[in-house]
ZAMARGU-4260 file (C-alpha; in steps of 0.2 Angstrom, whole numbers, plus 5000, padded with zeros to 4 digits):
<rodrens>
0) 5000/5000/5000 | 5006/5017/4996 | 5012/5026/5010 | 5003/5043/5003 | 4984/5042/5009
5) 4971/5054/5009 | 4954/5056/5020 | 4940/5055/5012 | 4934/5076/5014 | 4953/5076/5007
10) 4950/5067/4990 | 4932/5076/4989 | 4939/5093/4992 | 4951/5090/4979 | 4937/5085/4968
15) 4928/5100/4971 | 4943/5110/4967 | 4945/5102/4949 | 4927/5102/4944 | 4927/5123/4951
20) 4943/5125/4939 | 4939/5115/4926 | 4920/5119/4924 | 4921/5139/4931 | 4910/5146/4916
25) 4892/5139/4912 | 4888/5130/4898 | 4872/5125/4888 | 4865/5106/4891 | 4850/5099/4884
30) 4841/5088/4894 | 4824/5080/4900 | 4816/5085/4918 | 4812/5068/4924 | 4808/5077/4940
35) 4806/5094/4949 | 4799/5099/4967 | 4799/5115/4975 | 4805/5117/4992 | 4805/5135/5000
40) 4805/5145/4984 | 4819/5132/4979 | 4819/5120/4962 | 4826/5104/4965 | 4827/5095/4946
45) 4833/5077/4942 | 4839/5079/4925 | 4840/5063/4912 | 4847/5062/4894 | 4836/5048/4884
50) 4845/5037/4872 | 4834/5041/4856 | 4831/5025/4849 | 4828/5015/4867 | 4822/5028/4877
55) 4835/5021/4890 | 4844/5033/4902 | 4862/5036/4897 | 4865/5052/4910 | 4859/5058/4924
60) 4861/5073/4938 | 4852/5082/4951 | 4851/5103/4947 | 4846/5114/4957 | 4835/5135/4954
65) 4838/5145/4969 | 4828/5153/4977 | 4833/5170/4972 | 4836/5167/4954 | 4822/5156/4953
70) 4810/5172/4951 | 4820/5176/4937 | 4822/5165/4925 | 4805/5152/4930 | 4794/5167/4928
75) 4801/5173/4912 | 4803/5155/4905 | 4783/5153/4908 | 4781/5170/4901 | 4790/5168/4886
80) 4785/5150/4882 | 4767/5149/4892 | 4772/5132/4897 | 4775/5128/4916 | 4791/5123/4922
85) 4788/5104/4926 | 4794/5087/4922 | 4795/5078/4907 | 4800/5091/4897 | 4815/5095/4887
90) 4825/5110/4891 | 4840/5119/4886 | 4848/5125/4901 | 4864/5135/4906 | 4871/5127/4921
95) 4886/5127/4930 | 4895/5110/4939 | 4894/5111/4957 | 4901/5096/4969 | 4901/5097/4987
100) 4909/5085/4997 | 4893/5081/5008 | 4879/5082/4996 | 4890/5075/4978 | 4889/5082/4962
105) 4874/5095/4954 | 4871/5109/4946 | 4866/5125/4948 | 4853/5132/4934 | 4855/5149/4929
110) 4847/5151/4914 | 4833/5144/4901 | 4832/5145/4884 | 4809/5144/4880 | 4811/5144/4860
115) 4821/5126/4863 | 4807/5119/4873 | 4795/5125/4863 | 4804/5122/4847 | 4805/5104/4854
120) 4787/5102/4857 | 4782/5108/4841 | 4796/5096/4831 | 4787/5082/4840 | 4768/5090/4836
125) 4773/5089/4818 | 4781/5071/4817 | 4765/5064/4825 | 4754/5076/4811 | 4765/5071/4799
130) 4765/5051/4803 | 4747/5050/4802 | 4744/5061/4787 | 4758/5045/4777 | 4745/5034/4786
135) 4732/5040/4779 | 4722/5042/4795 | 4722/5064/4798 | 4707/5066/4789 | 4698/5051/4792
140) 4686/5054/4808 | 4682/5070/4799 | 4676/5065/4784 | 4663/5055/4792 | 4644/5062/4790
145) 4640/5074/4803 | 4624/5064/4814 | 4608/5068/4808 | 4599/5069/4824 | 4610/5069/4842
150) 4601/5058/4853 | 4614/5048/4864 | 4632/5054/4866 | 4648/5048/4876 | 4660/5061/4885
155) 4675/5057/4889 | 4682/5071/4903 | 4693/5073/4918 | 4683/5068/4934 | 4675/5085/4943
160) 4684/5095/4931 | 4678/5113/4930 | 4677/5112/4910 | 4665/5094/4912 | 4655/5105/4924
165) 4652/5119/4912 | 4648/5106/4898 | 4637/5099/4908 | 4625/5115/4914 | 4617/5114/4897
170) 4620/5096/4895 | 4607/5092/4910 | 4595/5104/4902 | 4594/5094/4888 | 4592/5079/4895
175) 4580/5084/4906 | 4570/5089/4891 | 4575/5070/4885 | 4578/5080/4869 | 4599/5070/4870
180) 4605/5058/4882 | 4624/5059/4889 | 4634/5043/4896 | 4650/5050/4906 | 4666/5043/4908
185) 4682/5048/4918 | 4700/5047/4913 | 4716/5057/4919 | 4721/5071/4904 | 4738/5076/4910
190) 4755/5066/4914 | 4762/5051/4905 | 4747/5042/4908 | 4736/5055/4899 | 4735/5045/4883
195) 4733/5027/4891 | 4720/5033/4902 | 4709/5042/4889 | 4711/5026/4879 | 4705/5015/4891
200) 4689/5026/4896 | 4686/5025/4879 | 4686/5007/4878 | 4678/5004/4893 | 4665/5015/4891
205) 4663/5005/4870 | 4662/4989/4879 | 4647/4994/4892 | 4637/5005/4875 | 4637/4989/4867
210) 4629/4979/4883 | 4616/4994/4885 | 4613/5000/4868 | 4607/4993/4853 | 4615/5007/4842
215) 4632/5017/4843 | 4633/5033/4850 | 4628/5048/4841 | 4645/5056/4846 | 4659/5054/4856
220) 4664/5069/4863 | 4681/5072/4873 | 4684/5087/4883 | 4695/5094/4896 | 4697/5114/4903
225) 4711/5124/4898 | 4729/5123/4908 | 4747/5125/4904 | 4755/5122/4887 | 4763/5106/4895
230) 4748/5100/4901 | 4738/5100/4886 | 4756/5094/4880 | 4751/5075/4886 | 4736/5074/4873
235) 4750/5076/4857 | 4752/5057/4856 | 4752/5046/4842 | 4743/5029/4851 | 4727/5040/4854
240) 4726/5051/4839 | 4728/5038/4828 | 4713/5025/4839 | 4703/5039/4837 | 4704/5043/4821
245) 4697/5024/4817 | 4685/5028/4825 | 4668/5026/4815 | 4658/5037/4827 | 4662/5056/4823
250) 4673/5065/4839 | 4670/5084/4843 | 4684/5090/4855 | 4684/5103/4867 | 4701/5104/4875
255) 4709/5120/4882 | 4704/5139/4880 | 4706/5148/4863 | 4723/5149/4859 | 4725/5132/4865
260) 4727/5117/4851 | 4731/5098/4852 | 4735/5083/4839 | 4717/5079/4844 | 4708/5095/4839
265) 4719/5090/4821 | 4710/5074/4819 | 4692/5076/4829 | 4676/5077/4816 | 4675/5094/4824
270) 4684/5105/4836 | 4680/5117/4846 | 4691/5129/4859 | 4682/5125/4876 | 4669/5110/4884
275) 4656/5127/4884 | 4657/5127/4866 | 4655/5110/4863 | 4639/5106/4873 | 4634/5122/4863
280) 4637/5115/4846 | 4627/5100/4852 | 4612/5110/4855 | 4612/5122/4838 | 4614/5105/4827
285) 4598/5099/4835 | 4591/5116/4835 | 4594/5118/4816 | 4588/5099/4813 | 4572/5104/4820
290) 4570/5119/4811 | 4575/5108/4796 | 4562/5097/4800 | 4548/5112/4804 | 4552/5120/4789
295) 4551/5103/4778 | 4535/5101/4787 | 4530/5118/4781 | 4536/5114/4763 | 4527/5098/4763
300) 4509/5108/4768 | 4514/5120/4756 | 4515/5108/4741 | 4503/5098/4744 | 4491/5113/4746
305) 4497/5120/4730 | 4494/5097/4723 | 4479/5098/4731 | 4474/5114/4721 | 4480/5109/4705
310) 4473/5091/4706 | 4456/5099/4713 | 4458/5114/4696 | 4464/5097/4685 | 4449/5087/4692
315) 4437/5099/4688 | 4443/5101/4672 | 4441/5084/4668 | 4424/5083/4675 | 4419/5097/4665
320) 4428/5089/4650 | 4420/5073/4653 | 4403/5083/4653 | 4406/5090/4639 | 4412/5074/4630
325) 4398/5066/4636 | 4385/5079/4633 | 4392/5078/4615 | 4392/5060/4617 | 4372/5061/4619
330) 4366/5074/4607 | 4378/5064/4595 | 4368/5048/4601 | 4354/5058/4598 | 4353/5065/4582
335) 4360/5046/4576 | 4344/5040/4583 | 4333/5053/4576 | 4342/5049/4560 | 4339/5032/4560
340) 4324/5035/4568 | 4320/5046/4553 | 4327/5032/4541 | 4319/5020/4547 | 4302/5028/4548
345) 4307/5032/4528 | 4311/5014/4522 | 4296/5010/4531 | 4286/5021/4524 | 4295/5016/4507
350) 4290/4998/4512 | 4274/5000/4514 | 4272/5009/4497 | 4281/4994/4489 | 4270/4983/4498
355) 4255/4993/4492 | 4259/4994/4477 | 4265/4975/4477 | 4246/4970/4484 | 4238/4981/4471
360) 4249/4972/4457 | 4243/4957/4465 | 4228/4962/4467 | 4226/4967/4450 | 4234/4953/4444
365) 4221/4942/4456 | 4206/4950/4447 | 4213/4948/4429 | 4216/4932/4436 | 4199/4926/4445
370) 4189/4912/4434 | 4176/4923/4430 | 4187/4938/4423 | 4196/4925/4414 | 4180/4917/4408
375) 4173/4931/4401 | 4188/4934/4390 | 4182/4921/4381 | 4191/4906/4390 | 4185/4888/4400
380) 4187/4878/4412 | 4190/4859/4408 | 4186/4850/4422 | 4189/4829/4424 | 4182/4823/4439
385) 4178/4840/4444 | 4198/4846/4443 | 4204/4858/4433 | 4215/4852/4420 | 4228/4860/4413
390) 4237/4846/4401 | 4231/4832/4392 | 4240/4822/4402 | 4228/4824/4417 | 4213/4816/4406
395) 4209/4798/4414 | 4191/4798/4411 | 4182/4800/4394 | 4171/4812/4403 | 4174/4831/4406
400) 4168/4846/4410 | 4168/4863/4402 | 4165/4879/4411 | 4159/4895/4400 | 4156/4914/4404
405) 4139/4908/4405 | 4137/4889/4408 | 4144/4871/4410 | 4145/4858/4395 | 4148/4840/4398
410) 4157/4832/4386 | 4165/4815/4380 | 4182/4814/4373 | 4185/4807/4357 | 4201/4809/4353
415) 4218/4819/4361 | 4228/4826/4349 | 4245/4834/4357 | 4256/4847/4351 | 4272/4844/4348
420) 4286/4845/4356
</rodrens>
């Protein structure tokens, strides 16, 4: 063993006398916050450095914002940056080593740069933007149809949070009115568990619709209040924008004041800047689907006033036409029957004198014919067995009888001569 040997305060004063020599002016460090409590006015930080790929920790040190420069630089880094100082973010800092022989190696925070940490959260908003706008899933939840009529709706919010409270003063009112129906689950909205916990409400709260309704909801609808830039930071993650963009139910977002905006109110079927505004946009879509409704009532009893005027001016038309037709119709049916009325009464009358004239022709033809007309022309009757004979054929008996103008002559036949053929 070497005869030289120091105590150990020895060997750590001697530390601290190199680090004070060698690392006397403050440098820039970029590191993560992986925690920070406030004690007395003072910051106490643990500071990490993250391997980029693993996530593992490669570096660490405790850091420390005094009291009296903590004023300074803690209020104009929240000014500057509107974030709050707190873990998990990523910093550039201006520190200076400091080791002390009782309490080991830190150091001491004298300055922080906000456009780095800002810059920083913004890189890692645009990645996530830019990663689901390759995967085809920014647009998706918003290009769904807006719901016709909002009659059940699922809100996700922080428990007793003062923004879900806002949301639901006209909530209740409307669902007292059983005009909508809300179903509300909690989850955590700030921390590393922000995302996990929203995802698992949201699945939680899918599982139990299913058991008690027999259609989706209308909406989903997550909201949260307003808070610090960091806060709202914990919503930026990839997991949950991208489960809810898959979603098939549209999601209306209310998360933060005005100025505030999150990866979510990128992807969300429509976004609005607080919970007050969404209940709001809730109400006005039903509002302006019942004046939709009312006014395609009004349209409907409009036209079919104005149908049942024109079918009531087309029907009397028609009656009237078929009136006329038919009054047409029957003086045409009329003056045919007078006609044939009037022709038949002629052709009958036409008949009748051809039948006249047809007896009197008969007639006539009856006198010139009667025996005794013929008779006194000069003819006579030859009669065998008293009938008339007309042919020499008809003699079978040697007696006959002929009839004159003026009497009868019996006679016996000698001899038949017939003419020639």
């Amino acid at each position: 063993m070497s005869d030289f040997q120091l105590s150990l305060s020895e060997y750590l004063a001697t530390v601290q006398e190199v680090i004070q020599l060698t690392f006397d002016e403050a440098v820039w460090v970029k590191a993560e916050i992986r925690n920070l409590n406030i004690k007395a006015g003072h910051y106490y930080l643990e500071l990490a450095e993250k391997d980029e790929d693993s996530h593992k920790v490669v570096a660490s040190c405790k850091a420390t914002i005094w009291k009296f420069t903590a004023q300074k630089i803690v209020l104009k880094f929240e000014c500057e940056s509107g974030i709050e100082l707190t873990k998990d973010l990523n910093v550039l800092i201006k520190v200076k080593a400091r080791f002390d022989p009782q309490y080991g190696f830190s150091v001491n925070i004298e300055e922080i740069d906000s456009s780095f940490t800002l810059g920083d959260l913004a890189k890692r908003y645009q990645q996530i933007l830019q990663r689901l706008t390759i995967e085809g899933l920014i647009h998706k939840n918003k290009q769904l149809a807006a719901p016709f009529d909002i009659q059940n709706v699922l809100v996700i919010a922080p428990e007793n949070a003062a923004g879900l409270g806002d949301f639901k003063k006209d909530a209740d009112v409307l669902a007292r009115a059983q005009v909508c129906h809300f179903v509300y689950h909690s989850a955590t909205f700030q921390g590393n568990t922000a995302p996990q916990s929203i995802m698992s409400a949201l699945a939680t709260a899918l599982k139990q619709w299913v058991v008690d309704y027999p259609t989706a909801p209308d909406l989903i609808v997550i909201i949260r209040g307003g808070g610090a830039v960091n806060d709202l930071a914990y919503l930026n993650d990839y997991e949950l924008a991208a489960l809810l963009c898959k979603r098939s139910v549209p999601i209306w977002v209310g998360i933060g004041h005005e100025k505030d905006r999150t990866i979510l109110d990128e992807i969300a079927h429509r976004s609005f800047d607080t919970p007050s505004k969404v209940i709001a946009g809730i109400r006005n879509l039903i509002v302006e689907r019942v004046n939709e409704a009312n006014s395609a009532l009004q349209t409907i009893k409009l036209v079919s006033q104005h149908q049942l005027v024109a079918y009531q001016s087309q029907n009397d038309q028609c009656l009237q036409r078929v009136k006329t037709l038919a009054q047409q119709h029957i003086a045409e049916a009329q003056r045919s029957i007078e006609d044939l009325k009037n022709n038949h009464q002629y052709f009958a009358q036409q008949q009748i004198k051809l039948a006249s004239t047809q007896i009197e022709t008969l007639m006539r033809e009856t006198l010139l014919q009667n025996p005794k007309t013929v008779l006194a022309k000069g003819y006579a009757i030859a009669r065998s067995k008293g009938k008339a004979i007309r042919s020499v054929q008809q003699i079978t008996d040697q007696h006959i009888q002929i009839e004159l103008q003026d009497g009868k002559i019996d006679a016996t036949v000698q001899q038949v001569h017939a003419h020639e053929s």
